[in-house]
N, C-alpha and C positions, 0 to 999 in steps of 0.2 A: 545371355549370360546364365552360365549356370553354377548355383553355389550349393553343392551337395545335391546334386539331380534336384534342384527345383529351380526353375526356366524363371525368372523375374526379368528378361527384356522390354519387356511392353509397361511393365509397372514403372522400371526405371526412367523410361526412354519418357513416360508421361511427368513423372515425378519430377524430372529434370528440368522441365518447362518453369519449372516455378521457381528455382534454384535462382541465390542473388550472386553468389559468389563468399556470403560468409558462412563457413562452416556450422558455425551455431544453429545459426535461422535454418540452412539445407538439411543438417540433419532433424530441424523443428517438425519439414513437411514428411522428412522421414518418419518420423514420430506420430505425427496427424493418420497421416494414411493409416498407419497399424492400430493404431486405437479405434479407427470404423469396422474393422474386422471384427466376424462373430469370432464368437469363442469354440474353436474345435480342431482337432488334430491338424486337418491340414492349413488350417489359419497359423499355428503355429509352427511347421514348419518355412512358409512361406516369411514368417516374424526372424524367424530367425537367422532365412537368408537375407533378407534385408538388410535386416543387423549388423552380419555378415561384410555384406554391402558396404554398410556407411563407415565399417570401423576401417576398412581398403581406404577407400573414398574422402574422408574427412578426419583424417586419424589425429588430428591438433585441436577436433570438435570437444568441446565441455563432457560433454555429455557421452562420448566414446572414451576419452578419458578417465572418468569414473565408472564406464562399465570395466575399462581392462584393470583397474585395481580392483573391482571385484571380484573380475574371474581369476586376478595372477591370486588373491587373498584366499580364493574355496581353493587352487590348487594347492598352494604351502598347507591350509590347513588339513588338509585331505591325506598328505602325507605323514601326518602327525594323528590320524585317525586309528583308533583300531578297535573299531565299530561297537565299543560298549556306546550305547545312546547319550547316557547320562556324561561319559567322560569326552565324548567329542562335542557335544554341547557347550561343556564349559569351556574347551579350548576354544569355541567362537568367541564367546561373552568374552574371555580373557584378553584375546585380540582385540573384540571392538573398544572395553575400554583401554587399551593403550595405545589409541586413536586419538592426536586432538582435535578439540571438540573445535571442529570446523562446520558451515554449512555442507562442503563436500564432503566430508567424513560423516554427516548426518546419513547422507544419500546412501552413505557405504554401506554405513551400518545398520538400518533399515533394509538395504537388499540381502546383508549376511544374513538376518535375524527372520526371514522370511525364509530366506535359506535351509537355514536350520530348522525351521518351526515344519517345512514340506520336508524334508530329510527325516528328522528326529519327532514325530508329532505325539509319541508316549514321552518322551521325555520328561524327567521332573520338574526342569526350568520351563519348558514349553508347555507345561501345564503349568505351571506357577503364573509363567508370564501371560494366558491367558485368562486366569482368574485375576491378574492384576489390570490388564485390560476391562475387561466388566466393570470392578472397582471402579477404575479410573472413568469408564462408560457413564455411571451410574449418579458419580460423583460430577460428572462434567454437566450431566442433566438436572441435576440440583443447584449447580450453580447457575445455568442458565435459570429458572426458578425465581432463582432469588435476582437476576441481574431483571428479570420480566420485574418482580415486585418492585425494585427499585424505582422503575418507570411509572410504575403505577402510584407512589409515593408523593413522588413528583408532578404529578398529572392532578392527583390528589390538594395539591399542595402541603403535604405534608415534608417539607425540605430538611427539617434537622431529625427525623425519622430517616430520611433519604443517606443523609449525611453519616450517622452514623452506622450504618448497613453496608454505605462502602467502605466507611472505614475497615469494615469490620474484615468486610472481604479482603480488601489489602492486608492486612495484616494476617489473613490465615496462607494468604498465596505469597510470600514475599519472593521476591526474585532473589536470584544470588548474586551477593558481594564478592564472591572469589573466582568468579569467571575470566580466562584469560581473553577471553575475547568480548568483543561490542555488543551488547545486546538492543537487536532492532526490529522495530514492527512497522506495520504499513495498515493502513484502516480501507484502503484503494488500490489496485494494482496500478493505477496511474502514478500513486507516490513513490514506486519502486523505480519507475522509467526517471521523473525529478529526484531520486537519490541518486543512480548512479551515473543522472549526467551533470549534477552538481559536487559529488563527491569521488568522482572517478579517482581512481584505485586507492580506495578505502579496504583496509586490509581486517582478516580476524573479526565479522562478523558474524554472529548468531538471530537466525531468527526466530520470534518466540509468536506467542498469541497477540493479537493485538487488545486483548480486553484490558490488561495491565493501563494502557495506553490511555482506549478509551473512559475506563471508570476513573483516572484521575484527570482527565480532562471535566468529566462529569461534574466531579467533587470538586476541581478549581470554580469553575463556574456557579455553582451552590452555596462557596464561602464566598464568593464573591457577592451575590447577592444579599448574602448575609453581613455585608460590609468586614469580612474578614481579610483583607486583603491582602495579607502578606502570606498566610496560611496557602490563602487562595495560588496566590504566584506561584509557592513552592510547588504544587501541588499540579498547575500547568506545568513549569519545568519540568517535571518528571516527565511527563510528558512528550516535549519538545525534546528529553535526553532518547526517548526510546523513537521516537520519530522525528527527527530534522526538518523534514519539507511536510510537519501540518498544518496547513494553512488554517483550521478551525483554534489551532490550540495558539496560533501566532495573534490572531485575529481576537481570541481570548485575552489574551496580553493586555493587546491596544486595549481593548475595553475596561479592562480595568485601573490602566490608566491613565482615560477617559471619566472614570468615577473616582478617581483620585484627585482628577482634576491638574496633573501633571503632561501638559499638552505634549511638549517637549520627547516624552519618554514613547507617547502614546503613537507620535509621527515616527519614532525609530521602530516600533514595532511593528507599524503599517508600512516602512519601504523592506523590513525582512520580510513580510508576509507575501509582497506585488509579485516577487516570481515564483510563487508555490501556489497562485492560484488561479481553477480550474472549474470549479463550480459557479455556476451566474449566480447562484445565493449567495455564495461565498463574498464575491467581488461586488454586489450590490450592500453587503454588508460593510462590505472596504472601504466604497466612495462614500456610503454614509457616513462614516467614523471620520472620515478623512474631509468631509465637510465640518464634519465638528470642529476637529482639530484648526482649520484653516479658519473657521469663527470666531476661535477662541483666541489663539493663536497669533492671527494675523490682521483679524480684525478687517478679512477680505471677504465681506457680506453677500458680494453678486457670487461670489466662486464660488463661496459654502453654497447657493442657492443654485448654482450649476449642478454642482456634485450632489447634492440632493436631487434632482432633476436625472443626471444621469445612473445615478443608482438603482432608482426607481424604474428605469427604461432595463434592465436587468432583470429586478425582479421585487416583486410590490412590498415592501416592511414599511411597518411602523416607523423605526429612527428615522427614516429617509421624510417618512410625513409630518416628524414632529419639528424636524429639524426646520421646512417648510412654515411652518405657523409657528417659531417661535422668531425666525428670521422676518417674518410679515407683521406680526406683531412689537417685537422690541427695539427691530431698526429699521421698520419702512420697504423693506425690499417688496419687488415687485416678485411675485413668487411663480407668474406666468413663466412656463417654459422656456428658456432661452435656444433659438436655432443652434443647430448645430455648432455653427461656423463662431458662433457667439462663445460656446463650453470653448472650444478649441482655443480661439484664442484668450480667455482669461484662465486658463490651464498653461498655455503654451509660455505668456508671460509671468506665470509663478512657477515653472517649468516642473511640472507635476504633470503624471498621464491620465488619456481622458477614456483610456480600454484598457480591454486585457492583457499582458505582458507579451509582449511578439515573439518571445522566446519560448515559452510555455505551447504556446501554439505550432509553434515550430516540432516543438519537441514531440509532439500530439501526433502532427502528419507527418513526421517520417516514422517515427517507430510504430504510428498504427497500417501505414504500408508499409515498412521490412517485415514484420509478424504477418501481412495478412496470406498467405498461402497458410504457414504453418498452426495461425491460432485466428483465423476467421472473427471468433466472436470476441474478442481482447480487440480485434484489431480495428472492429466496429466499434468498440465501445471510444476507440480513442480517438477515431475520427470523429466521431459523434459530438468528444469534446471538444475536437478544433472546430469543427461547423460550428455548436453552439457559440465558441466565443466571437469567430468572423463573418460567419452567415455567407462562404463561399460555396457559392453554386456548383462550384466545380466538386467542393468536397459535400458536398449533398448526394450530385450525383453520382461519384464516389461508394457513397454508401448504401443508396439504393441497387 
């Protein structure tokens, strides 16, 4: 095949081996291969018959899609050019922003503005917008700075130093209230696979940074210990509004009311939390809490001391040990391990689960093999998470 005298048969004919049938993903391995290329003339010839290629080939692809608004957008603009720098500059800018502010129109307008910055690079805005960059450079490396001090605060135990610090930071970053669209973050690229196979076709998203996210998860957790607990809530919620499926800020929740001492609220925020979670810390944290709850609760002393048992078998915390020696001390329970067959069934008759959500795992091993030709190392990471939660050999060897 030849796309402007350059022969790409042999590229294609391999490339094609790994093809699923969806567009997306085929054009993803498109993508992979041209990103191993060095950088040099004939690399980018070769890029661009590809290109070529896949916009024939998969032209309903995402990502083919957003290139040909690019290119039909430098065309319209090009004919409205008449090569003063400064004044076809601003016809780009003018364009982008009367774009809405979509995640696709992000893409757009970040290839125009690249565009123009390789086109126009005396420009007065493409000088301007470089010195805003450094700024922005400069300023993003100070607030990492201050987000390191933060830790160190904390580590310190210095927690209402901590506390006011984030405040502070929030309040100088505030997000915007007049956004026509969603604004969302992810702390994991595994939460983005659980958003949109929980939230399919969730429309008018923005994705932002995710520090928003995490420094008021930080701060709920701080007021929380601080016995501020409603402060605290609000404070996860923000949280929970910018990321849906975080199992650390859900799991924060139950915890607090757990120290509330409100059993009831604490069990609904632990069955939102069971299919968003993915980390064995996470979920050893879960059956901890969720032994509480059933102590308290239900006044089902072998179970709490099951689920303390199998939390532990997860991964080693404190709550899971204290919960142990308070159940052995205050009501007699035998705190020896109960067999397997023993958790299963004093789980099975309070109909509560005694693992990781089957669906999450699910979700783990097909989307970490549909991605793995075109993103390898995503695709490892998220077998990785389905091994850890089931311990199948097959997905072990899999990943080696």
């Amino acid at each position: 095949m030849d796309t402007n005298d350059v022969k790409i048969d042999k590229i294609t004919a391999d490339l094609e081996k790994k093809y699923t049938g969806d567009p997306d993903h085929d054009v993803g391995v498109i993508q992979a291969y041209c990103n191993t290329l060095p950088r040099c003339a004939e690399s980018a010839r070769l890029v661009a018959a590809l290109g070529r290629y896949a916009a024939e080939k998969f032209p309903t692809a995402k990502a083919i899609q957003i290139a040909k608004v690019i290119d039909e957008a430098i065309q319209t603009l090009e004919k409205q050019f008449n090569g003063d720098a400064d004044h076809d500059v601003e016809l780009v800018q003018a364009y982008c922003k009367s774009l809405p502010q979509t995640e696709d129109n992000f893409k757009v307008v970040l290839a125009l503005g690249q565009y123009a910055a390789a086109k126009y690079p005396n420009a007065k805005e493409i000088q301007r917008s470089r010195e805003d960059f450094k700024r922005m450079s400069d300023e993003a490396g100070k607030l990492k700075q201050r987000v390191a001090a933060i830790q160190e605060l904390v580590r310190d135990n210095k927690k209402d130093e901590a506390i006011a610090e984030i405040q502070a930071i929030l309040n100088e970053h505030k997000l915007p209230t007049d956004s026509p669209n969603r604004l969302i973050s992810f702390s994991h690229p595994f939460e983005e696979c659980l958003f949109n196979e929980y939230y399919k076709g969730t429309k008018s998203l923005m994705r932002i940074s995710n520090l928003p996210e995490m420094l008021n998860l930080q701060l709920g957790s701080l007021l929380a210990d601080a016995e501020k607990y409603d402060d605290a809530k609000d404070a996860i919620q923000k949280t929970i509004d910018l990321n849906p499926v975080s199992a650390p800020a859900h799991i924060e929740m139950a915890h607090i009311a757990l120290l509330e001492k409100d059993y009831d609220d604490a069990y609904n925020w632990l069955q939102k939390a069971y299919p968003l979670l993915f980390n064995p810390q996470m979920i050893a944290i879960y059956f901890a809490f969720l032994a509480n709850v059933v102590e308290n609760l239900d006044k089902n002393y072998p179970l709490a001391a099951a689920f303390a048992h199998l939390s532990l078998s997860y991964f080693d915390n404190p709550p899971a040990h204290d919960m142990l020696d308070r159940l052995a001390k205050e009501h007699g329970v035998d705190t020896n391990k109960p067999s397997d067959e023993t958790i299963e069934k004093l789980a099975e008759e309070a109909d509560l689960p005694v693992a990781a959500c089957p669906q999450v795992c699910e979700i783990a091993t097909r989307v970490g093999r549909e991605i793995k030709a075109a993103n390898p190392e995503i695709s490892k990471l998220f077998l990785t998470i389905a091994y850890e939660l089931t311990h199948d050999e097959a997905l072990h060897k899999e990943i080696q």
